[in-house]
C-alpha positions in Angstrom: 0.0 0.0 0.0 1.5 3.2 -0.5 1.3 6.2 1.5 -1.1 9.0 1.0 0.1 11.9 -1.1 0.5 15.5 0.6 -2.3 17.4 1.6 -4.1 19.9 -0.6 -4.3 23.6 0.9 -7.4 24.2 1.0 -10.4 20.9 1.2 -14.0 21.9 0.6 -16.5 18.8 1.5 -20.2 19.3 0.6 -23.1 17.3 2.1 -25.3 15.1 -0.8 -28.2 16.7 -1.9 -30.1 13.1 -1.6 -30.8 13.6 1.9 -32.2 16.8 1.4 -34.7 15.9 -1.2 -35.9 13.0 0.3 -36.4 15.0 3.4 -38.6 17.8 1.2 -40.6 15.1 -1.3 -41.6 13.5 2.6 -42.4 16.8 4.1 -44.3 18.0 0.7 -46.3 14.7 0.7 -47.7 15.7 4.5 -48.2 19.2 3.9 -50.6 17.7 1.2 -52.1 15.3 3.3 -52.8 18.2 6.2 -54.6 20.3 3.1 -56.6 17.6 2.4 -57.7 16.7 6.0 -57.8 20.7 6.9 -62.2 20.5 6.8 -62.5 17.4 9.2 -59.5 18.0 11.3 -58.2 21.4 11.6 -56.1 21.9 14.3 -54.2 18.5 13.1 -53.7 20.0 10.0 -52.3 22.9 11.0 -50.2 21.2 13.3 -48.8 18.8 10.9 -48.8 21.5 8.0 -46.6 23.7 9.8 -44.4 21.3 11.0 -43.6 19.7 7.4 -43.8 23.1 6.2 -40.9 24.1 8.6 -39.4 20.7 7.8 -39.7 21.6 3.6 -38.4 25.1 4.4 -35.5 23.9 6.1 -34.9 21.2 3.3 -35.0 23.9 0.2 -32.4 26.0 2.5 -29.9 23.2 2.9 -29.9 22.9 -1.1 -29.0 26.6 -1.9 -25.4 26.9 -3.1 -23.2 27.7 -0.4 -25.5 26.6 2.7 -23.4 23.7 3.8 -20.3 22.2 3.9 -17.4 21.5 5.5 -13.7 23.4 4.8 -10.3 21.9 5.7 -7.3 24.0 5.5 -3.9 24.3 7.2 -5.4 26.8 10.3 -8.8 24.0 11.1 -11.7 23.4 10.2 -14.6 25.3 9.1 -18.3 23.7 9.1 -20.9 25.9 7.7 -24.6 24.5 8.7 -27.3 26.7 6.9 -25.3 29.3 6.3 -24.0 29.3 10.0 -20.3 29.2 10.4 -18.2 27.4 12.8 -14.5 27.3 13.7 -12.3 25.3 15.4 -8.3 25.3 15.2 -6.5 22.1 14.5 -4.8 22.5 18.2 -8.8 22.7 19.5 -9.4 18.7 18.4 -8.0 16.1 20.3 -9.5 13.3 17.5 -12.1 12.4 15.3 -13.6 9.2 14.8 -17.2 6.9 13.9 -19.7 6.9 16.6 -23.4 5.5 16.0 -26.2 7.5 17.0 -29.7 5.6 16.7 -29.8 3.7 13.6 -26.4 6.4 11.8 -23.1 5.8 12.1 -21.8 9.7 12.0 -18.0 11.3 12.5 -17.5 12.3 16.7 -15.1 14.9 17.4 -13.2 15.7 20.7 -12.2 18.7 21.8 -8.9 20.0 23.8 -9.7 20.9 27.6 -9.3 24.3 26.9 -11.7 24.6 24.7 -14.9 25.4 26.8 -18.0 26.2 24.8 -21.1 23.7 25.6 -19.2 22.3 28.6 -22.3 20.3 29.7 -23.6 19.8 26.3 -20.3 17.8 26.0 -20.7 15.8 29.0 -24.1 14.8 28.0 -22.4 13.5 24.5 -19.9 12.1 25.7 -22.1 9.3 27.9 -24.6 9.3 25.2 -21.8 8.6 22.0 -18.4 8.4 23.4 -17.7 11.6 21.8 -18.0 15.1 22.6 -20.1 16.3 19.8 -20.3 15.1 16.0 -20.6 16.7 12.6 -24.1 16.6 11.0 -23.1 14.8 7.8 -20.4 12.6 6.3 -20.4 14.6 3.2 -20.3 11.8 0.5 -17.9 10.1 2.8 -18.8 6.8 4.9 -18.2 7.8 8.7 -15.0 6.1 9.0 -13.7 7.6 5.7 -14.1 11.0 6.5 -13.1 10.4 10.4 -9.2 8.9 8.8 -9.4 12.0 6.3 -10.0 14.5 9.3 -7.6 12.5 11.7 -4.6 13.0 9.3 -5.6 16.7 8.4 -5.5 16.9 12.3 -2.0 15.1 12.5 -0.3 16.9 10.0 -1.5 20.4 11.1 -1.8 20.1 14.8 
């Protein structure tokens, strides 16, 4: 096996767009079902046709160009979640690697004792997965793909 070649500068992951659309062709399909039940049952409807709604609205967000993905470059790593960016430093992970939650197997992240944002967030993590937090997606990567990719980013940089 050989070894891995160097490391670009800059690595920009983006999420599937599969997901997403399945997430607004299941939401659509109840908003229609609360339209059609809105005579006989309205406060159902409204309840489950704002809640898909949301759900739809939150799915056509995540599609728009730019809205998610995850950036790896020589100073850390940069994960932008609807348009909402976050940061952390190479020196601010202690590792990454695959942790299940429910029925997904997902990428967990640990972070450095100084870092101390959601302290008891992390604690509750940490019992539930093993990890103190995890990214939301494995951007076209299986979990333990994308965990070795971010582990030798981490390495070399750190």
């Amino acid at each position: 096996m050989t070894a891995p070649g160097p490391l670009p500068a800059v690595e920009l992951l983006r999420p599937s767009p599969w997901k997403m659309l399945a997430l607004l062709a299941i939401s659509a399909g109840f908003v229609w079902m609360a339209l059609v039940i809105g005579e006989r049952h309205p406060l159902i409807a409204w309840l489950c046709g704002g809640f898909f709604g949301l759900c739809a609205l939150v799915a056509l967000v995540s599609l728009l160009p730019g809205a998610n993905h995850l950036r790896l470059d020589a100073e850390g790593i940069e994960l932008r979640s609807l348009f909402r960016v976050t940061r952390w430093g190479w020196r601010d992970v202690v590792r990454f690697g695959p942790t299940r939650v429910g029925l997904h197997t997902m990428v967990g992240i640990d972070f450095a004792d100084h870092v101390e944002a959601a302290a008891r967030l992390r604690r509750v993590n940490r019992g539930l997965t093993g990890f103190d937090g995890a990214l939301p997606d494995t951007y076209a990567h299986k979990a333990s793909a994308l965990a070795a990719k971010l582990e030798r980013w981490r390495q070399t940089h750190a």
